[in-house]
Biopython code that builds the backbone (N, CA, C, O; Angstrom):
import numpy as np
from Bio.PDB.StructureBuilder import StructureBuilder

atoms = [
    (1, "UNK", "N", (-22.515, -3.646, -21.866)),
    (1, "UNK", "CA", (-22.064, -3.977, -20.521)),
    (1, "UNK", "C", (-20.703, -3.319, -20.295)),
    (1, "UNK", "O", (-19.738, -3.506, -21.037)),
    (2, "UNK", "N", (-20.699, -2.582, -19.280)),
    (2, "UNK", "CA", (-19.291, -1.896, -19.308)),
    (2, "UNK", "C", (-18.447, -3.171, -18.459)),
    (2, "UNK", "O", (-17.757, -2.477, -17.712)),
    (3, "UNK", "N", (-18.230, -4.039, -18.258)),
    (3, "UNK", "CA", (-17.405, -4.855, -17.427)),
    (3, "UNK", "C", (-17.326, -6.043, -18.508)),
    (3, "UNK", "O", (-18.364, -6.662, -18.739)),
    (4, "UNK", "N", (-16.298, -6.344, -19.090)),
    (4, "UNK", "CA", (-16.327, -7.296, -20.219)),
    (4, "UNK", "C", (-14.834, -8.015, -19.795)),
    (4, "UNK", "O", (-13.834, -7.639, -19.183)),
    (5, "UNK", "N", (-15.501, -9.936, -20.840)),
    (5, "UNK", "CA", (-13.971, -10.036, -20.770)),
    (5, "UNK", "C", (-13.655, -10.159, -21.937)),
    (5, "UNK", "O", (-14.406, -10.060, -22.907)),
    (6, "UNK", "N", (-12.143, -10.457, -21.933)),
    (6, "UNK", "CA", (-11.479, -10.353, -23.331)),
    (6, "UNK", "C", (-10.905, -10.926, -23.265)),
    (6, "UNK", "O", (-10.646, -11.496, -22.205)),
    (7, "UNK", "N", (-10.058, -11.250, -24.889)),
    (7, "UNK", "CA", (-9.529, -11.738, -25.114)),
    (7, "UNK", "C", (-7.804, -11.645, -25.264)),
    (7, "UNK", "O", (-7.438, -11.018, -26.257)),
    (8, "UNK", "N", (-6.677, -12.220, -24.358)),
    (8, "UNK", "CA", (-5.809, -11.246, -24.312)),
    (8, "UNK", "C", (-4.569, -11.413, -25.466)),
    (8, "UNK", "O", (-3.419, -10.996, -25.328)),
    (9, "UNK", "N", (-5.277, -12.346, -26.983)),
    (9, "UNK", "CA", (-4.568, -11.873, -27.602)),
    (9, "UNK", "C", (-5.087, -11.190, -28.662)),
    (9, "UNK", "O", (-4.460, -10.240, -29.131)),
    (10, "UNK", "N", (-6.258, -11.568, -29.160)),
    (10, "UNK", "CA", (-6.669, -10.485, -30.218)),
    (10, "UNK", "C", (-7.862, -9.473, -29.471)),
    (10, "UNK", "O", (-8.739, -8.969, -30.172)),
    (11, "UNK", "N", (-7.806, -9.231, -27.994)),
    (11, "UNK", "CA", (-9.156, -8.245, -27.373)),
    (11, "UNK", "C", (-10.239, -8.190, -27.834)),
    (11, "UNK", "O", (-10.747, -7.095, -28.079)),
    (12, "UNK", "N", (-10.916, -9.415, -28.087)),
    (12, "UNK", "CA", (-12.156, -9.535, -28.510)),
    (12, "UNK", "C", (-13.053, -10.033, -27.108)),
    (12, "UNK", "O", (-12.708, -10.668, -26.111)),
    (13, "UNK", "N", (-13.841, -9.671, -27.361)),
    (13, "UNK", "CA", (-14.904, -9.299, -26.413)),
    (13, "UNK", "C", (-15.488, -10.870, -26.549)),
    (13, "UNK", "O", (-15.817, -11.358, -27.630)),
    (14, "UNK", "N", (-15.558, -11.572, -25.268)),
    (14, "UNK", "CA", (-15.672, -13.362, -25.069)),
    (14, "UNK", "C", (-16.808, -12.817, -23.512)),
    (14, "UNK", "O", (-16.888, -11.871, -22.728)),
    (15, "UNK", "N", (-17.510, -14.156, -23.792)),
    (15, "UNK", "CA", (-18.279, -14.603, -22.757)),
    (15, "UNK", "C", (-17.807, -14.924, -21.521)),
    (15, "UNK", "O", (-16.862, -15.670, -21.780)),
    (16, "UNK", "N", (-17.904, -14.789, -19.927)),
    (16, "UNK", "CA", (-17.367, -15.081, -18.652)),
    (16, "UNK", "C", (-17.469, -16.708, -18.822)),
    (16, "UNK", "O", (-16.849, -17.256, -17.910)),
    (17, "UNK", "N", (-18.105, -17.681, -19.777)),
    (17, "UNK", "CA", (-18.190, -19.023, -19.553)),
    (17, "UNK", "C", (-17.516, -19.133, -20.150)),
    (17, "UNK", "O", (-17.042, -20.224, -19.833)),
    (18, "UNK", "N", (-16.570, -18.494, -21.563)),
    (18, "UNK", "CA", (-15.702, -19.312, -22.702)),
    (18, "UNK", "C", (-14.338, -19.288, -21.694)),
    (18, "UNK", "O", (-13.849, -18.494, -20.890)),
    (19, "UNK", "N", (-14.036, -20.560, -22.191)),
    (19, "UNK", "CA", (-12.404, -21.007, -21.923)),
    (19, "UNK", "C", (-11.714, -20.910, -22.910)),
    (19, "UNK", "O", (-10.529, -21.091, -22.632)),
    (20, "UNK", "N", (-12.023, -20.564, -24.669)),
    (20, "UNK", "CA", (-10.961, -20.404, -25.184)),
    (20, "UNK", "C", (-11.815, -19.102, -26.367)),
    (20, "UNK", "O", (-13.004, -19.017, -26.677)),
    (21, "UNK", "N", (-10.895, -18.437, -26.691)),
    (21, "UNK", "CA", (-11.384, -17.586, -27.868)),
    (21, "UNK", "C", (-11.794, -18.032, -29.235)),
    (21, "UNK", "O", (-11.240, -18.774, -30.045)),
    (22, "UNK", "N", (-12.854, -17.410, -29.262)),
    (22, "UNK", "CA", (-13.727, -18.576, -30.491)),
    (22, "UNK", "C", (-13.036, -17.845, -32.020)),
    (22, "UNK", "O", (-13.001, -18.387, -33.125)),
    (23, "UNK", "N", (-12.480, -16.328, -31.610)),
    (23, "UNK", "CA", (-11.476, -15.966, -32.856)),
    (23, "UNK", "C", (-10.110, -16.197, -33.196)),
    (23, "UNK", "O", (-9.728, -16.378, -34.353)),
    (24, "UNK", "N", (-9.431, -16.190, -32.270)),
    (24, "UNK", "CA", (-7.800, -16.675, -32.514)),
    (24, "UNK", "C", (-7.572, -18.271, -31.658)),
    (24, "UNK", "O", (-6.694, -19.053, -32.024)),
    (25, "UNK", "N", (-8.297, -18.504, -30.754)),
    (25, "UNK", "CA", (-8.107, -19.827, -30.459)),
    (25, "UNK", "C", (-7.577, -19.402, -28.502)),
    (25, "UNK", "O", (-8.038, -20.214, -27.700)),
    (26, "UNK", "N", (-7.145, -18.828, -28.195)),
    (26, "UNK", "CA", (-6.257, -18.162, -27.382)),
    (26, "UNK", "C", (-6.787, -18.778, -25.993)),
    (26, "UNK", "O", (-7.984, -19.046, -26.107)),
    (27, "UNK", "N", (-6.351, -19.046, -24.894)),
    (27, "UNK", "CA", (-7.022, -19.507, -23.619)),
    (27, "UNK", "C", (-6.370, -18.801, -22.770)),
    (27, "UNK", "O", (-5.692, -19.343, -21.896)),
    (28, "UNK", "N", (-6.475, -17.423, -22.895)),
    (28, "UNK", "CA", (-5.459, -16.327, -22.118)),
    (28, "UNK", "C", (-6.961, -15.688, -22.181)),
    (28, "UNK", "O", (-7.342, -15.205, -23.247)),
    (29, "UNK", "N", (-7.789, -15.686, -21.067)),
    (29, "UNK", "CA", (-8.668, -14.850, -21.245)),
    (29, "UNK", "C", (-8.892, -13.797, -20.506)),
    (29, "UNK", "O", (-9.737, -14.082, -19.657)),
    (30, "UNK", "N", (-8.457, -12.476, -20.408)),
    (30, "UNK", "CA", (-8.765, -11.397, -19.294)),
    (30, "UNK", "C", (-9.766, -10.795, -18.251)),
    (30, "UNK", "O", (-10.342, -9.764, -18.598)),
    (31, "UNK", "N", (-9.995, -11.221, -17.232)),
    (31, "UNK", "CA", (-11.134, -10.817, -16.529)),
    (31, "UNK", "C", (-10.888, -9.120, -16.082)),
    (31, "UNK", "O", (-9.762, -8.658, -15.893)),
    (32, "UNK", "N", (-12.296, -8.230, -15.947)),
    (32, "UNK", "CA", (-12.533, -7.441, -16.289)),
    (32, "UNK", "C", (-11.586, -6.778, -14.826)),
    (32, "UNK", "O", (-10.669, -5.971, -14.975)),
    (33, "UNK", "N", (-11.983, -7.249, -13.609)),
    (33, "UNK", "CA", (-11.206, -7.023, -12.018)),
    (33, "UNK", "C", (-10.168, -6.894, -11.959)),
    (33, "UNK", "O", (-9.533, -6.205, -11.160)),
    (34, "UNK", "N", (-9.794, -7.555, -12.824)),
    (34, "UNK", "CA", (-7.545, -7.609, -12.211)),
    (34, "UNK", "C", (-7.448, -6.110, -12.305)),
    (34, "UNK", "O", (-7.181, -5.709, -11.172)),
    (35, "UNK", "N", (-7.559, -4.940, -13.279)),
    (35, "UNK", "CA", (-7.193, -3.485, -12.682)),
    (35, "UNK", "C", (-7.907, -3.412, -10.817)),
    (35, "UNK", "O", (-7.000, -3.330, -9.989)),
    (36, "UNK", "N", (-8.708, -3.425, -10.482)),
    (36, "UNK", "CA", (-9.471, -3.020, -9.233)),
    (36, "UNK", "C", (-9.373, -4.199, -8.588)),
    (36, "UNK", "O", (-10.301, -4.438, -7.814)),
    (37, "UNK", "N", (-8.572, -4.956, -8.674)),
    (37, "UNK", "CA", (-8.097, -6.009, -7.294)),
    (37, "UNK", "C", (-6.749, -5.377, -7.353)),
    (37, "UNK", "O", (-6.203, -5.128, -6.279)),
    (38, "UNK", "N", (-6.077, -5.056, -8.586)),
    (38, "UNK", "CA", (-4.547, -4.155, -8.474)),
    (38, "UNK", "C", (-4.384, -3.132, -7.457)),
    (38, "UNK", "O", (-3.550, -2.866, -6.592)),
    (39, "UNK", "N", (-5.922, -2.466, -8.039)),
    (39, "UNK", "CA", (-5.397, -0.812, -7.239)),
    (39, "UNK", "C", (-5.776, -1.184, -5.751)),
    (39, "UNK", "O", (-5.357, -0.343, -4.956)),
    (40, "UNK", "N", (-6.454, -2.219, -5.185)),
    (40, "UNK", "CA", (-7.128, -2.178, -3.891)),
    (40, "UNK", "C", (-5.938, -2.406, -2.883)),
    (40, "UNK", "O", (-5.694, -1.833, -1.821)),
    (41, "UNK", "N", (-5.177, -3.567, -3.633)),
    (41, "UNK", "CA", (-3.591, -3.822, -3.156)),
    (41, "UNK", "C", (-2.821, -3.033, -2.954)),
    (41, "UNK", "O", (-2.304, -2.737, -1.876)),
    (42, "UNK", "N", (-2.628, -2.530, -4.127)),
    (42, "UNK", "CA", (-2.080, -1.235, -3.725)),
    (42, "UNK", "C", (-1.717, -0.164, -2.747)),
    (42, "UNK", "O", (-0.740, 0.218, -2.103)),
    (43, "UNK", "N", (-3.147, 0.181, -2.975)),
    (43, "UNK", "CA", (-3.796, 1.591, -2.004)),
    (43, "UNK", "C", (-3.419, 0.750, -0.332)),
    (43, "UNK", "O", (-2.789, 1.447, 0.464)),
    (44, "UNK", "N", (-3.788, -0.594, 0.091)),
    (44, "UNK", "CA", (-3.662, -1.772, 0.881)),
    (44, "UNK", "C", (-2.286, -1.383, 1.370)),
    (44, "UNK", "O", (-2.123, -0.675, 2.364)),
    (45, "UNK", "N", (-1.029, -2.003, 0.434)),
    (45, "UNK", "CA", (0.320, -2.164, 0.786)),
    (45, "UNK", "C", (0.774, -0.221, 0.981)),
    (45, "UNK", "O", (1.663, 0.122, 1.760)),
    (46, "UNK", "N", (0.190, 0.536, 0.355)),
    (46, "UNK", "CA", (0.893, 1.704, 0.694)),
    (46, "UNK", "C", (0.249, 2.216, 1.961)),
    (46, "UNK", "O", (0.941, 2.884, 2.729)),
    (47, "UNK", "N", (-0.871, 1.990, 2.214)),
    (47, "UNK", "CA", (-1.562, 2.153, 3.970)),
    (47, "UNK", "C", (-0.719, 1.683, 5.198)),
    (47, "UNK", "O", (-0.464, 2.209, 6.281)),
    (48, "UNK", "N", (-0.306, 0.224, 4.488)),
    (48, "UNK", "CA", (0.821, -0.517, 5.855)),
    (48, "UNK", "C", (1.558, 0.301, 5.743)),
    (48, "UNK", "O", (1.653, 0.978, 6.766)),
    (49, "UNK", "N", (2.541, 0.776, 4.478)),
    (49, "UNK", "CA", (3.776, 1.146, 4.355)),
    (49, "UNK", "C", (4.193, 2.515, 5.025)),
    (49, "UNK", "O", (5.333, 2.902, 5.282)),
    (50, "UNK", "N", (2.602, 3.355, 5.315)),
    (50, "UNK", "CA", (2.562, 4.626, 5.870)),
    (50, "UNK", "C", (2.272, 4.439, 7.192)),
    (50, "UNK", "O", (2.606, 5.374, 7.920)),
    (51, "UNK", "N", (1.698, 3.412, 7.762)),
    (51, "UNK", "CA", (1.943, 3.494, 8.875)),
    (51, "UNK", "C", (2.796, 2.835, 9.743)),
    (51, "UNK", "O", (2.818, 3.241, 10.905)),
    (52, "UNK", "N", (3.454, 1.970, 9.451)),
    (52, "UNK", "CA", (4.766, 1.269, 10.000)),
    (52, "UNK", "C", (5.619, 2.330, 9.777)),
    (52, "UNK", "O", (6.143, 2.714, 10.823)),
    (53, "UNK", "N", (5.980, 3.003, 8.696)),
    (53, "UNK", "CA", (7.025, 4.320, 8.867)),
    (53, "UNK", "C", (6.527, 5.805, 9.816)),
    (53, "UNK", "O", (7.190, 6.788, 10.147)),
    (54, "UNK", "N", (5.225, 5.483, 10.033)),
    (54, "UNK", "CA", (5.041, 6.452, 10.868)),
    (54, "UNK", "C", (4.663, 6.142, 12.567)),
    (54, "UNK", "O", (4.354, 6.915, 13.473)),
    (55, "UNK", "N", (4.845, 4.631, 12.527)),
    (55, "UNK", "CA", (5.157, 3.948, 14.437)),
    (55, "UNK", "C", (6.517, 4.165, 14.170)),
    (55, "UNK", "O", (7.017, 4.560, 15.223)),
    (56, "UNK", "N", (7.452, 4.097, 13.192)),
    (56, "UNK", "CA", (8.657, 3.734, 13.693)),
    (56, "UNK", "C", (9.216, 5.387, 13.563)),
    (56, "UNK", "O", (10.189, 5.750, 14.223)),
    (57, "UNK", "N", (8.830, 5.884, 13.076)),
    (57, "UNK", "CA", (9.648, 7.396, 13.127)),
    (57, "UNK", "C", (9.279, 8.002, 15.022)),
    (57, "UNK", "O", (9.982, 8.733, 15.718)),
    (58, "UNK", "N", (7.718, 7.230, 15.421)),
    (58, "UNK", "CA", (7.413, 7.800, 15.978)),
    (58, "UNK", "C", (7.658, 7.366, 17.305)),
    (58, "UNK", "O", (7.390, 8.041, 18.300)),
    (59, "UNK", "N", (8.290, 5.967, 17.321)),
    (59, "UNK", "CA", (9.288, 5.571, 18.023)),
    (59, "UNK", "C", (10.566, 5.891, 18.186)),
    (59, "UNK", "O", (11.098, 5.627, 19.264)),
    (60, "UNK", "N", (11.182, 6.419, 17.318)),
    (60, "UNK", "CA", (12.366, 6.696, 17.377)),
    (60, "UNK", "C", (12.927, 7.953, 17.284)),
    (60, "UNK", "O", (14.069, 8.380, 17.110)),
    (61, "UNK", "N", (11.338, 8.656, 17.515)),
    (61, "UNK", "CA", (11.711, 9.887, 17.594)),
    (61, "UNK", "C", (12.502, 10.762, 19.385)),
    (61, "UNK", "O", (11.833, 10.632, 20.410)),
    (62, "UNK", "N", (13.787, 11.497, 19.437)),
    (62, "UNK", "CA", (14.424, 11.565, 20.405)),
    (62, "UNK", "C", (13.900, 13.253, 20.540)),
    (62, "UNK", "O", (13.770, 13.788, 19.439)),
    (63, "UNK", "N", (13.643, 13.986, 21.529)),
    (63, "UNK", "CA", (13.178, 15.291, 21.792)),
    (63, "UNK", "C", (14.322, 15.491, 22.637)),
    (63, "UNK", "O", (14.718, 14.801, 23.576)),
    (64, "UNK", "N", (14.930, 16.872, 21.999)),
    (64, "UNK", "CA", (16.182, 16.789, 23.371)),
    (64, "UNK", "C", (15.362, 18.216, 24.919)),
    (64, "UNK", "O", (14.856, 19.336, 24.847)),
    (65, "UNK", "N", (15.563, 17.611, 25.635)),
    (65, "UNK", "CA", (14.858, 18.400, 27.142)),
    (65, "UNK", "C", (15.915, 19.226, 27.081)),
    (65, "UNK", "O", (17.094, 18.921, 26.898)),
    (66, "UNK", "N", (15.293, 20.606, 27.292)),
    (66, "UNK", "CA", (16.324, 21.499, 27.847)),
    (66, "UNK", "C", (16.271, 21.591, 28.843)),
    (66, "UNK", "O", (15.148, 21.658, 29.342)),
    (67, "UNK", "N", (17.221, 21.638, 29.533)),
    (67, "UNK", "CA", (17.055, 22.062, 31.197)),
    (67, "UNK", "C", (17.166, 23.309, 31.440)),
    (67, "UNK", "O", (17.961, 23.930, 30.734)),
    (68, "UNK", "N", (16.614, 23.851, 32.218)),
    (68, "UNK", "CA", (16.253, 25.083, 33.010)),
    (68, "UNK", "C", (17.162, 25.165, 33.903)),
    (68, "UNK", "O", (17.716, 24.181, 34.394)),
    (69, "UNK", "N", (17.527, 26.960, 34.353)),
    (69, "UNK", "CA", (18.494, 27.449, 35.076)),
    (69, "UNK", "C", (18.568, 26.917, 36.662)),
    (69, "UNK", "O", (19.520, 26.568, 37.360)),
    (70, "UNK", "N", (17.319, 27.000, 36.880)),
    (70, "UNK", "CA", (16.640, 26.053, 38.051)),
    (70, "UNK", "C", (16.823, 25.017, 37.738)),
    (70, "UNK", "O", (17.664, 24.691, 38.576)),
    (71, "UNK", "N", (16.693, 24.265, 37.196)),
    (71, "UNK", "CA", (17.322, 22.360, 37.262)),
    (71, "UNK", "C", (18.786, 22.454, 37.402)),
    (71, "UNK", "O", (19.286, 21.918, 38.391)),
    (72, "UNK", "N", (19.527, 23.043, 36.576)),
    (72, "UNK", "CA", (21.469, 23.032, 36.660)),
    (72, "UNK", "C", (21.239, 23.581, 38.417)),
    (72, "UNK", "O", (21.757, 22.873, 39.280)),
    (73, "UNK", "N", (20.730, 24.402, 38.699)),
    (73, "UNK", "CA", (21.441, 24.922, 40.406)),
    (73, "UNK", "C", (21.094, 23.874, 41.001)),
    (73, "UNK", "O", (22.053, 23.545, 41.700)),
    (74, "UNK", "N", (19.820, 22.777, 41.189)),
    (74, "UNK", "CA", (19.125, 22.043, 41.724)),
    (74, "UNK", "C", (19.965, 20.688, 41.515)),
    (74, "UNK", "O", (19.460, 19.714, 42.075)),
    (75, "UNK", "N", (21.042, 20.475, 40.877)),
    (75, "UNK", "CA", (21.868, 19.685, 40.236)),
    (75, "UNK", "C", (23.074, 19.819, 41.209)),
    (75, "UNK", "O", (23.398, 18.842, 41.885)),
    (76, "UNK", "N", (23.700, 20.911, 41.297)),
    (76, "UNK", "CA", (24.552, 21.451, 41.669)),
    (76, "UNK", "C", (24.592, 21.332, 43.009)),
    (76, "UNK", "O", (25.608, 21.054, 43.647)),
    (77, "UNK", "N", (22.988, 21.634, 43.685)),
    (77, "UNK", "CA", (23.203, 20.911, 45.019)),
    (77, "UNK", "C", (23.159, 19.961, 45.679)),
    (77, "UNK", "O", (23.596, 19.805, 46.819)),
    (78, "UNK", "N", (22.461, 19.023, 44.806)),
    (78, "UNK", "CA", (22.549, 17.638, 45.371)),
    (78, "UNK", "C", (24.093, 17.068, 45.458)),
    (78, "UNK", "O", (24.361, 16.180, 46.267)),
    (79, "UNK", "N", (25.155, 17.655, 44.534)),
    (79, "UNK", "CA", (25.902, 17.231, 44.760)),
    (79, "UNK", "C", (26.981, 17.811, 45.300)),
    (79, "UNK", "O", (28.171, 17.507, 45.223)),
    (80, "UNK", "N", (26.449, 18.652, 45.837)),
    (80, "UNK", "CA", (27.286, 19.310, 47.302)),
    (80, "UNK", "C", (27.336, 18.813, 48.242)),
    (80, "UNK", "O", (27.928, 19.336, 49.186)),
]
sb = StructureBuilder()
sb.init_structure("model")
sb.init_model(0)
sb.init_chain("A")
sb.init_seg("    ")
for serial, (resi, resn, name, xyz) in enumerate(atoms, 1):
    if name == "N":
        sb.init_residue(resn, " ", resi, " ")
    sb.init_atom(name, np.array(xyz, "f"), 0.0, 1.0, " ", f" {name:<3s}", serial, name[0])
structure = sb.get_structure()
């Protein structure tokens, strides 16, 4: 069975029903998921983390307008 649990002090290979290790005694027993509930979180928290930095860059992003030779004269006369 490639999905096993263990034992997390001597890594012996225990049944999903044992509550304690029938070789060292141990009730630390490792289920096979905790890596792939880790990485799902993960991959999870770095998705938010890329897109909240990319609303807020994209909020706060400032474009400066150039104005045109025609806008300054058009400027110039209104306030004549």
């Amino acid at each position: 069975m490639l999905y096993q649990y263990h034992c997390a002090c001597c890594d012996k290979v225990v049944a999903s029903t044992d509550k304690v290790c029938s070789e060292c005694g141990s009730q630390n027993i490792r289920t096979p998921y905790g890596f792939w509930i880790f990485c799902i979180i993960a991959c999870l928290a770095a998705a938010i983390v890329f897109k909240v930095a990319h609303l807020y860059l994209q909020d706060n992003q400032n474009v400066p307008v150039k104005q045109s030779f025609l806008d300054t004269l058009h400027q110039s006369d209104k306030a004549n």
